[in-house]
MDTraj code that builds the backbone (N, CA, C; nanometers):
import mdtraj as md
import numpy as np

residues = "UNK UNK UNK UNK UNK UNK UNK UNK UNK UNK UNK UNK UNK UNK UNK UNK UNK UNK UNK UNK UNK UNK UNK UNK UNK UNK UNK UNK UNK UNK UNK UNK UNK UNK UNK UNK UNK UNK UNK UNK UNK UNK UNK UNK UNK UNK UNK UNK UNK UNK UNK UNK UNK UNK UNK UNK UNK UNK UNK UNK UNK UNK UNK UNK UNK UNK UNK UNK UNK UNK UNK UNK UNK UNK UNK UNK UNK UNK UNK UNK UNK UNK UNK UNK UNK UNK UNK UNK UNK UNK UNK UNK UNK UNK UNK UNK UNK UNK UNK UNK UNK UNK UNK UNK UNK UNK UNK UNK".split()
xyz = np.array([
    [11.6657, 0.3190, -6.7868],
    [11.6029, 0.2543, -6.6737],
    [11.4939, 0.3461, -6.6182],
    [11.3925, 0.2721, -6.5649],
    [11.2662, 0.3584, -6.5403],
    [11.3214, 0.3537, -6.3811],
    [11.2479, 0.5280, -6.3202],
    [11.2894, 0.5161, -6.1837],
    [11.2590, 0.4332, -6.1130],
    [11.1089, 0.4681, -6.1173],
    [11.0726, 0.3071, -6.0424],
    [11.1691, 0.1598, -6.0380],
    [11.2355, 0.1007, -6.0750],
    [11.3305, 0.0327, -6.1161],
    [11.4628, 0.0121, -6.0365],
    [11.4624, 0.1446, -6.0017],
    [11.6111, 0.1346, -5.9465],
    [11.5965, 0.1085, -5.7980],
    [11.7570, -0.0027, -5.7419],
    [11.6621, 0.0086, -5.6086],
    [11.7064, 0.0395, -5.5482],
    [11.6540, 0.0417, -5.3894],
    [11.6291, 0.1463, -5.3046],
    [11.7863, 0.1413, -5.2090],
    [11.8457, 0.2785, -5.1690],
    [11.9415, 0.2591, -5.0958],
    [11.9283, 0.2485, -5.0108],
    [11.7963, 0.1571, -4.8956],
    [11.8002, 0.1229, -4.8232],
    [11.8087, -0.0145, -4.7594],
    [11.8087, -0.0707, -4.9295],
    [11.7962, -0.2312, -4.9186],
    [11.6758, -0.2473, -4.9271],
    [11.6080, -0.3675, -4.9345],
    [11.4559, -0.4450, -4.8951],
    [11.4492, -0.4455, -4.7484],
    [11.3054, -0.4076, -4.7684],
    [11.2924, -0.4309, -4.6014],
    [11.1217, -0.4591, -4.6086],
    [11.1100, -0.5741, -4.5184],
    [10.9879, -0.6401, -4.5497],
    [10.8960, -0.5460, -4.4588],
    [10.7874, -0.6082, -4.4848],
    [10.6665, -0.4969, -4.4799],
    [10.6474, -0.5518, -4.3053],
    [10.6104, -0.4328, -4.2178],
    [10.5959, -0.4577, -4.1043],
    [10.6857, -0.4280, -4.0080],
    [10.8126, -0.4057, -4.1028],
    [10.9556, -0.3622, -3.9960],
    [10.9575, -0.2228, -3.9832],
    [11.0238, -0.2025, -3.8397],
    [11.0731, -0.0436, -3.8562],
    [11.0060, -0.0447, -3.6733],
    [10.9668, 0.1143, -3.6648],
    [10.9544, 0.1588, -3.5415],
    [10.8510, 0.0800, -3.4447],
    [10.7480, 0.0720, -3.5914],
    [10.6231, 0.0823, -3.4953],
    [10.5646, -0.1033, -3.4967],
    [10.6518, -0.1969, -3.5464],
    [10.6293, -0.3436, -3.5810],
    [10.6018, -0.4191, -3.4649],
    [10.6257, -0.3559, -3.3331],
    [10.6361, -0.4443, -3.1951],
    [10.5321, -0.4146, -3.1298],
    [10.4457, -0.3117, -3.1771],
    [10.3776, -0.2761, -3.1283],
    [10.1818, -0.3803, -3.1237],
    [10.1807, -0.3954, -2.9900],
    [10.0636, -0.5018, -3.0605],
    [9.8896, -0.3875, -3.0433],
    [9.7985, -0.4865, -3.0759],
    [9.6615, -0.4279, -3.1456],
    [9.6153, -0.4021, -3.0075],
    [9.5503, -0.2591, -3.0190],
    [9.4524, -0.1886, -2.8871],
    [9.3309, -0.3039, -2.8185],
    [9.3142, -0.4092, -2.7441],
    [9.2269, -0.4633, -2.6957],
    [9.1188, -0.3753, -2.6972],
    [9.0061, -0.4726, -2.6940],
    [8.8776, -0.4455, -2.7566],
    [8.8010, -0.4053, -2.6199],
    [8.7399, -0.2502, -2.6561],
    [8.6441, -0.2137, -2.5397],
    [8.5257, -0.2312, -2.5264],
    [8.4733, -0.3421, -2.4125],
    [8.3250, -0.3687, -2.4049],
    [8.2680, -0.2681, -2.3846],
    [8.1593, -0.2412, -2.4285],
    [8.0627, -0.1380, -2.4620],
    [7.8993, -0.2073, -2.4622],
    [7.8403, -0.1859, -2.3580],
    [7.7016, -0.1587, -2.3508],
    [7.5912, -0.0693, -2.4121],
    [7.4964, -0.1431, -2.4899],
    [7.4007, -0.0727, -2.5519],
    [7.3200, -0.0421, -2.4419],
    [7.2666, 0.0631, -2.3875],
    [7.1522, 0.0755, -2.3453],
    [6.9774, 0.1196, -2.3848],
    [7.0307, 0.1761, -2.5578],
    [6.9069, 0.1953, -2.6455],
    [6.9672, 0.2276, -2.7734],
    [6.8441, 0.1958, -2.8677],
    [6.9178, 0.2328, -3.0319],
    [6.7688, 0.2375, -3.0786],
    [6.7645, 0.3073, -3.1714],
    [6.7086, 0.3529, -3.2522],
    [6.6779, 0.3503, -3.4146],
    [6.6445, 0.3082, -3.5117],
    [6.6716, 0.2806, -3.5940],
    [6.5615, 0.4362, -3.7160],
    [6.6295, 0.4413, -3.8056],
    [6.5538, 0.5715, -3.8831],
    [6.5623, 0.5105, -4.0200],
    [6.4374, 0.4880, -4.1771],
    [6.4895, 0.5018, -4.2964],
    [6.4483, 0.6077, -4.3517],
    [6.5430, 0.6898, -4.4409],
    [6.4906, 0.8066, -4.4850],
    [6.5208, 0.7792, -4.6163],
    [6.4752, 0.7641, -4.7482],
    [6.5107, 0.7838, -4.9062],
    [6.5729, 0.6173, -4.8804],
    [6.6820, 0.6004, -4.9299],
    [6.7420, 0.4942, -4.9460],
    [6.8669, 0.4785, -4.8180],
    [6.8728, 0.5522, -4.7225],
    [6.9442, 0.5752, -4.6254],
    [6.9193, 0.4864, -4.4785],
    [6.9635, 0.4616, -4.4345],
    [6.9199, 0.3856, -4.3067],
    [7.0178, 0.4743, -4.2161],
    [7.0121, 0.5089, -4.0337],
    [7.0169, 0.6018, -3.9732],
    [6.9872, 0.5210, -3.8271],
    [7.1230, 0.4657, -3.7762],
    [7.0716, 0.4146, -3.6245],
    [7.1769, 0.5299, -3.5492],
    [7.0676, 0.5375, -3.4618],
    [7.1370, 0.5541, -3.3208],
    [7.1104, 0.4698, -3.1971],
    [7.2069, 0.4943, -3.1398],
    [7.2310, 0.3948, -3.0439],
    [7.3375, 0.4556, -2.9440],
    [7.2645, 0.4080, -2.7952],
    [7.2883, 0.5343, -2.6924],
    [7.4325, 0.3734, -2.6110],
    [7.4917, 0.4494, -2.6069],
    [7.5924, 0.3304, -2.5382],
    [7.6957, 0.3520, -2.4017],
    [7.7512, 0.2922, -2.3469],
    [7.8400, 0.3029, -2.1999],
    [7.9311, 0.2298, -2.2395],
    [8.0600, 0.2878, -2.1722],
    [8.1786, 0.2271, -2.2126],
    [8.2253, 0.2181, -2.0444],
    [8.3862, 0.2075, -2.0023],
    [8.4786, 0.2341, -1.9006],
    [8.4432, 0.4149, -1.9249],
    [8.4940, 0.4675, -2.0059],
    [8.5375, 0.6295, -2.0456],
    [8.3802, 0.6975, -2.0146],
    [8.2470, 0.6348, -2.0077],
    [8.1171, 0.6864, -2.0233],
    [7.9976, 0.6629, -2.0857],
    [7.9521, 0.7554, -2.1147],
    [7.8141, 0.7240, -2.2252],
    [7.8587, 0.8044, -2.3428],
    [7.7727, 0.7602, -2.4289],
    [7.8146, 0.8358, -2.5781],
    [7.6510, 0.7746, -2.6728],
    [7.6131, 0.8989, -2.7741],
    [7.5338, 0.8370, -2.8622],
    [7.5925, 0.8267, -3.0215],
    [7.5730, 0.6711, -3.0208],
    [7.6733, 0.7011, -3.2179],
    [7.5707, 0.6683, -3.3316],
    [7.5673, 0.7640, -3.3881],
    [7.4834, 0.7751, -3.4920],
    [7.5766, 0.7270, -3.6549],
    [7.5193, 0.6140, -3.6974],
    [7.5713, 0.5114, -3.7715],
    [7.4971, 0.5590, -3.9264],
    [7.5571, 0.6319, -4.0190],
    [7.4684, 0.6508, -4.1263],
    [7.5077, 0.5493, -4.2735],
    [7.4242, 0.4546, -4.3320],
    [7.4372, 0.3506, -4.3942],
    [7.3817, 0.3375, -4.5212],
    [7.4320, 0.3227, -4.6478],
    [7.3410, 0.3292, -4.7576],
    [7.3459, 0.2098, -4.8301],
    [7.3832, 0.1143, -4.7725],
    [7.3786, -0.0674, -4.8055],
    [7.5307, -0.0827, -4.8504],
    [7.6116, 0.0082, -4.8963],
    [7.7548, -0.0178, -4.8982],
    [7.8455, 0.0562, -4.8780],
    [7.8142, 0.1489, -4.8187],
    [7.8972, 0.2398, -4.7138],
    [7.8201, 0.2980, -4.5884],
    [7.9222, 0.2889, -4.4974],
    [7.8319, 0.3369, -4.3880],
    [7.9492, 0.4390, -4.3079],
    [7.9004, 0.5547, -4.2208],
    [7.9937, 0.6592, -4.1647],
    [7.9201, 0.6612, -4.0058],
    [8.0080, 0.6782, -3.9535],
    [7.9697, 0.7092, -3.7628],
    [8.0100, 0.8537, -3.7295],
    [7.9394, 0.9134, -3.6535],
    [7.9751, 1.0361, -3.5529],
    [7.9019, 0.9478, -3.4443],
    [8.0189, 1.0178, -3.3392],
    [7.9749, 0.9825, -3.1846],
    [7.9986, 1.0997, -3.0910],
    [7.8671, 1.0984, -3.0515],
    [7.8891, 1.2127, -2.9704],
    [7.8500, 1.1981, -2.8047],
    [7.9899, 1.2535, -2.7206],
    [8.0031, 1.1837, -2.5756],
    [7.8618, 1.2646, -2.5179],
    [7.8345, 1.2208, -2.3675],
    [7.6919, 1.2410, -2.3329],
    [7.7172, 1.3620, -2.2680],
    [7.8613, 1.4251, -2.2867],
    [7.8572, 1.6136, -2.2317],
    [7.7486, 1.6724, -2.3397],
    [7.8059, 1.6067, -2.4733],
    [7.7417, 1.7307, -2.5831],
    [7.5829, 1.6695, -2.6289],
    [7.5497, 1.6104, -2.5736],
    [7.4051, 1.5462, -2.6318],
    [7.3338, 1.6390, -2.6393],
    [7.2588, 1.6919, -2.4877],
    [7.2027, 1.8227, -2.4835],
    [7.2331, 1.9839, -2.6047],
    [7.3728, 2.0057, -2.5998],
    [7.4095, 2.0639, -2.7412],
    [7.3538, 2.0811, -2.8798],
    [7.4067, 1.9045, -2.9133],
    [7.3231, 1.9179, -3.0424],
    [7.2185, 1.8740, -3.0600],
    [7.1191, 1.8069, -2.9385],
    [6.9990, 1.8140, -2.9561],
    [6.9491, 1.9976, -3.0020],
    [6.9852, 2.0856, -2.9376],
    [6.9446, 2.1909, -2.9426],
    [6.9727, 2.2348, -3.0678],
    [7.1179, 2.2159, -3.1588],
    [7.1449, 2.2427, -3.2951],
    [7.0646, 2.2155, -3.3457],
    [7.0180, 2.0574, -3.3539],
    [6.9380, 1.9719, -3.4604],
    [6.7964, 2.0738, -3.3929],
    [6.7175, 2.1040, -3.3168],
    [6.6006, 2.1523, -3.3037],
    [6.6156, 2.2707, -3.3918],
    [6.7121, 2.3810, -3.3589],
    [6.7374, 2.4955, -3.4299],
    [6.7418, 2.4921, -3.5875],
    [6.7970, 2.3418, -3.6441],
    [6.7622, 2.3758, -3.7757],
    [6.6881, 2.2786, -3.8086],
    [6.5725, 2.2545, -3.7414],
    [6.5072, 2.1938, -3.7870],
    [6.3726, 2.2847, -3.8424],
    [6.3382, 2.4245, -3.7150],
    [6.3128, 2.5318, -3.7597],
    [6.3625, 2.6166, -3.8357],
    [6.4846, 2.6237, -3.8838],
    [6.5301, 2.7084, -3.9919],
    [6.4902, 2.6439, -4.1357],
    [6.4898, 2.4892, -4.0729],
    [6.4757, 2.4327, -4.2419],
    [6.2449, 2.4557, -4.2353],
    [6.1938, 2.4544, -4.1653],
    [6.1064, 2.4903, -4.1743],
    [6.0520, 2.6019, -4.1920],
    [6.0853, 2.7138, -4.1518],
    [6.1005, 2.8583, -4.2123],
    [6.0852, 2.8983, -4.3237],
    [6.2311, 2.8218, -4.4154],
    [6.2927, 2.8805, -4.4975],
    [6.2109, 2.8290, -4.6090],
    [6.1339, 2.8867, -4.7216],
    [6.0865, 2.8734, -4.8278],
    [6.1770, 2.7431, -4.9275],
    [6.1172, 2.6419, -5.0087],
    [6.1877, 2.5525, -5.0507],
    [6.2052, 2.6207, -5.2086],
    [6.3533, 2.6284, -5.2781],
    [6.3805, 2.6526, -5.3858],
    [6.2848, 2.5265, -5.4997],
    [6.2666, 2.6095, -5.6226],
    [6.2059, 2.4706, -5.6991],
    [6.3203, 2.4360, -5.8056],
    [6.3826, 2.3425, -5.7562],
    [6.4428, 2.2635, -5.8531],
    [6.4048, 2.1997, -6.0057],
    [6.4582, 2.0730, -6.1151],
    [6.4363, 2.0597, -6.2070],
    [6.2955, 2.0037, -6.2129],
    [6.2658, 1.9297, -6.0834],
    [6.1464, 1.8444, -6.0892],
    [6.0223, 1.8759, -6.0124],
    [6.0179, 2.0373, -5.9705],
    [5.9298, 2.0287, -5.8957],
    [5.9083, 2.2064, -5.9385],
    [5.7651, 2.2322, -5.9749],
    [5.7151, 2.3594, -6.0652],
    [5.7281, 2.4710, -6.0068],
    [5.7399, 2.5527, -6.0143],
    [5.7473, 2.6850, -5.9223],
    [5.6199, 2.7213, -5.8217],
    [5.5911, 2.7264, -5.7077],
    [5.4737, 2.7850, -5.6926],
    [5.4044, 2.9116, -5.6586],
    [5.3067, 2.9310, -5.6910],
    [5.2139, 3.0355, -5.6651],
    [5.1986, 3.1265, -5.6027],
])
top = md.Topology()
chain = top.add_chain()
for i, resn in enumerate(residues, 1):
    res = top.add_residue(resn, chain, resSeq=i)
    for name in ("N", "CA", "C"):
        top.add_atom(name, md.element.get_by_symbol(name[0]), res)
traj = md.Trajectory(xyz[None], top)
């Protein structure tokens, strides 16, 4: 007999039972846009969008490549923050000499 097979000494127990089954779904928090932004870079699309909730303001930056998409949100303590990160390497990435990769010649 394959393990998988053998069954369980706990009996069947349908899907949904146990501790957490009574528990019902978090109601939905209205949230106000007050600005958004939209960015395309390469094949990437890049919104932000500045928003208010009950809890505050927050800006969530939505990054999308037509079939996946990822969020960071960042509350309106740290805006100022990483505005200053993102400035800081925006000069480091300007600084810093660009390596030449397979497609692009060494230069001079």
């Amino acid at each position: 007999m394959i393990s998988n097979e053998r069954p369980s000494p706990y009996g069947r127990r349908p899907f949904g039972s146990g501790q957490y089954s009574n528990l019902q779904p978090k109601p939905r928090v209205i949230e106000d846009t007050l600005a958004q932004k939209e960015l395309f870079i390469e094949r990437k699309t890049f919104t932000f969008t500045l928003k208010e909730n009950p809890r505050g303001r927050f800006l969530r930056i939505i990054e999308s490549n037509g079939t996946r998409s990822t969020s960071v949100i960042v509350p309106s303590t740290g805006i100022k923050e990483f505005q200053q990160i993102l400035a800081d390497m925006v000069k480091a990435a300007a600084e810093m000499p660009t390596k030449p990769g397979p497609a692009q010649p060494p230069q001079q």
